[in-house]
N, C-alpha and C positions, 0 to 999 in steps of 0.2 A: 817752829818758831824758836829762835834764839835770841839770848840777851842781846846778841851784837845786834838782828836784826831790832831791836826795838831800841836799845838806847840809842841807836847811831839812826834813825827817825825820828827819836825825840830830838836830837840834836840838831839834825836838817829843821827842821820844822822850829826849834827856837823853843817856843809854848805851846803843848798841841793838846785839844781835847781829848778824851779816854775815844772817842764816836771818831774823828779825824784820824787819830792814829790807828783803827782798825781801820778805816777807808783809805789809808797812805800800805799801809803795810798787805791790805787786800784779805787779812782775815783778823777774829778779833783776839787779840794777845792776855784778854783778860785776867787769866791766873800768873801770868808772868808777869805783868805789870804788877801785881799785889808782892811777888817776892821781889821786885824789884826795889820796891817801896820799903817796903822792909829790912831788906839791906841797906837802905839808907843812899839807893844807889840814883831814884828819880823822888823826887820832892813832887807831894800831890798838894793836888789843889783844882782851883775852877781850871786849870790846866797844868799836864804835866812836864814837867823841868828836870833835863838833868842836876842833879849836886854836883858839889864839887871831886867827889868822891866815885860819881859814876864818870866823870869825865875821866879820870885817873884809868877806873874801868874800863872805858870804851876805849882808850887809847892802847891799851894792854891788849884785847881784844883785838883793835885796828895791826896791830902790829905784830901779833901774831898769827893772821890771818894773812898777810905780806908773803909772811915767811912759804906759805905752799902756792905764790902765784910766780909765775916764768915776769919774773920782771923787763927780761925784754920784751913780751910779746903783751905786757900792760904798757908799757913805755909806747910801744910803736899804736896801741890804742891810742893812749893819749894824744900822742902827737894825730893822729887820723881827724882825733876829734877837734881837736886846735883849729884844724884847718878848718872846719865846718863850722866853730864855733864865731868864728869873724863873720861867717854868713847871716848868722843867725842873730847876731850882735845887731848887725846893719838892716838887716828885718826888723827887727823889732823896733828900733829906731826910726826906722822910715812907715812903720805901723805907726807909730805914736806923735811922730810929727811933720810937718811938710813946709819946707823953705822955711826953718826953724820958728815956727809955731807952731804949735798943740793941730795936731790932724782933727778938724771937725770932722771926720766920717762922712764931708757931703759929694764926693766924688766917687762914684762906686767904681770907676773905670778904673783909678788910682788903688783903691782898697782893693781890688780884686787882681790886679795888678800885683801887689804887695805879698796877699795872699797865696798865691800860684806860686811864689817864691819859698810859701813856708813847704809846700807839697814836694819841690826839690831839697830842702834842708832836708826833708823826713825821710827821703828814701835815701841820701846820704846818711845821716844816722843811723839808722835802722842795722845795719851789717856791721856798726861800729858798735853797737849795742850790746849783737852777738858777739863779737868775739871780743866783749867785755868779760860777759855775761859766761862765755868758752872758761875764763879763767877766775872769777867771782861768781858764782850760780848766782846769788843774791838780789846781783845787778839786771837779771831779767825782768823784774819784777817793772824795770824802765822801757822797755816794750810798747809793754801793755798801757803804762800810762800815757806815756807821751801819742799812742794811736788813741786811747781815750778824748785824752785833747785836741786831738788834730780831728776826730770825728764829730766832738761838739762843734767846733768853727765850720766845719763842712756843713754842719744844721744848719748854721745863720747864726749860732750865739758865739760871736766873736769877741765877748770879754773869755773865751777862753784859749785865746791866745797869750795874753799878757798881764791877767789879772793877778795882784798876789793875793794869797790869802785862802786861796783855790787851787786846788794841781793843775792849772792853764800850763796850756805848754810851756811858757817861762820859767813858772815855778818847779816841772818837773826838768829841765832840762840846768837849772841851776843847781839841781841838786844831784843829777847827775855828774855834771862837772864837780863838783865837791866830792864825789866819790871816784871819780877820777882821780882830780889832785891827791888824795889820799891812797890810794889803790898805786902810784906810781909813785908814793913815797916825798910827794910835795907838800909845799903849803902852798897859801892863796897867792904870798907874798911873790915865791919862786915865782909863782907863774905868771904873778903881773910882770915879773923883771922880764 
């Protein structure tokens, strides 16, 4: 476990519990987060926050971590993922709503329909993951969650497709994209233009 992996989780994550962020990060960072706090680096509390001082950090961090990745072959990721990502834009929108009202969920043909859609985003992502993941090890760790999520929805609990607040496949797949944009040297802005 490194700093970068945890500040740069606290970050994603906004406000995340000590219990959350051992369950985002997949083991528990305990003694790390206590020097991290220490240095003045996360601000504790009923949830932990980066300072402004770990941000300076993570960025230090974010950017020298840049420096040992082949920036074309995260570049030619990104753009891989671009393309998937308008897919998965349009899912998630046509999951949540139908002839622009709120989707009651009373169509299973429609929902199921919808969902069979997120089964092609996943196996499109998936090899864009790796050969994230080929040039960040880190970014593996997005695998694992986003088939987590795709296997809850396969249960029947399809608030974990889009829930936030939970690693539903949205929330992990947004935060993927944020390690993207970052990993190819952007911000959010670039990549709305």
């Amino acid at each position: 476990m490194t700093d970068l992996a945890v500040l740069q989780a606290v970050r994603l994550k906004g406000r995340v519990s000590r219990a959350d962020l051992a369950a985002t990060l997949a083991e528990d960072p305990g003694e790390l987060v206590g020097d991290l706090i220490a240095a003045g680096l996360l601000l504790d509390g009923p949830a932990l926050r980066l300072s402004p001082e770990g941000r300076v950090r993570l960025d230090e961090l974010l950017t020298a971590e840049r420096t040992h990745v082949d920036q074309d072959a995260i570049s030619a990721v990104y753009n891989d993922f671009r393309a998937v990502n308008g897919e998965f834009k349009a899912l998630v929108t046509d999951w949540q709503l139908r002839s622009g009202q709120p989707n009651a969920h009373d169509d299973p043909d429609y929902d199921a329909a919808v969902l069979a859609r997120l089964d092609v985003v996943h196996q499109r992502v998936t090899p864009i993951v790796a050969a994230a993941a080929a040039q960040l090890p880190r970014l593996s760790r997005y695998s694992t969650k986003l088939q987590t999520a795709l296997d809850n929805v396969h249960a029947g609990e399809t608030l974990w497709l889009s829930r936030p607040l939970i690693d539903s496949y949205h929330t992990v797949w947004f935060e993927l994209h944020e390690e993207l944009i970052l990993a190819a040297g952007l911000t959010r802005e670039n990549d709305d233009a």
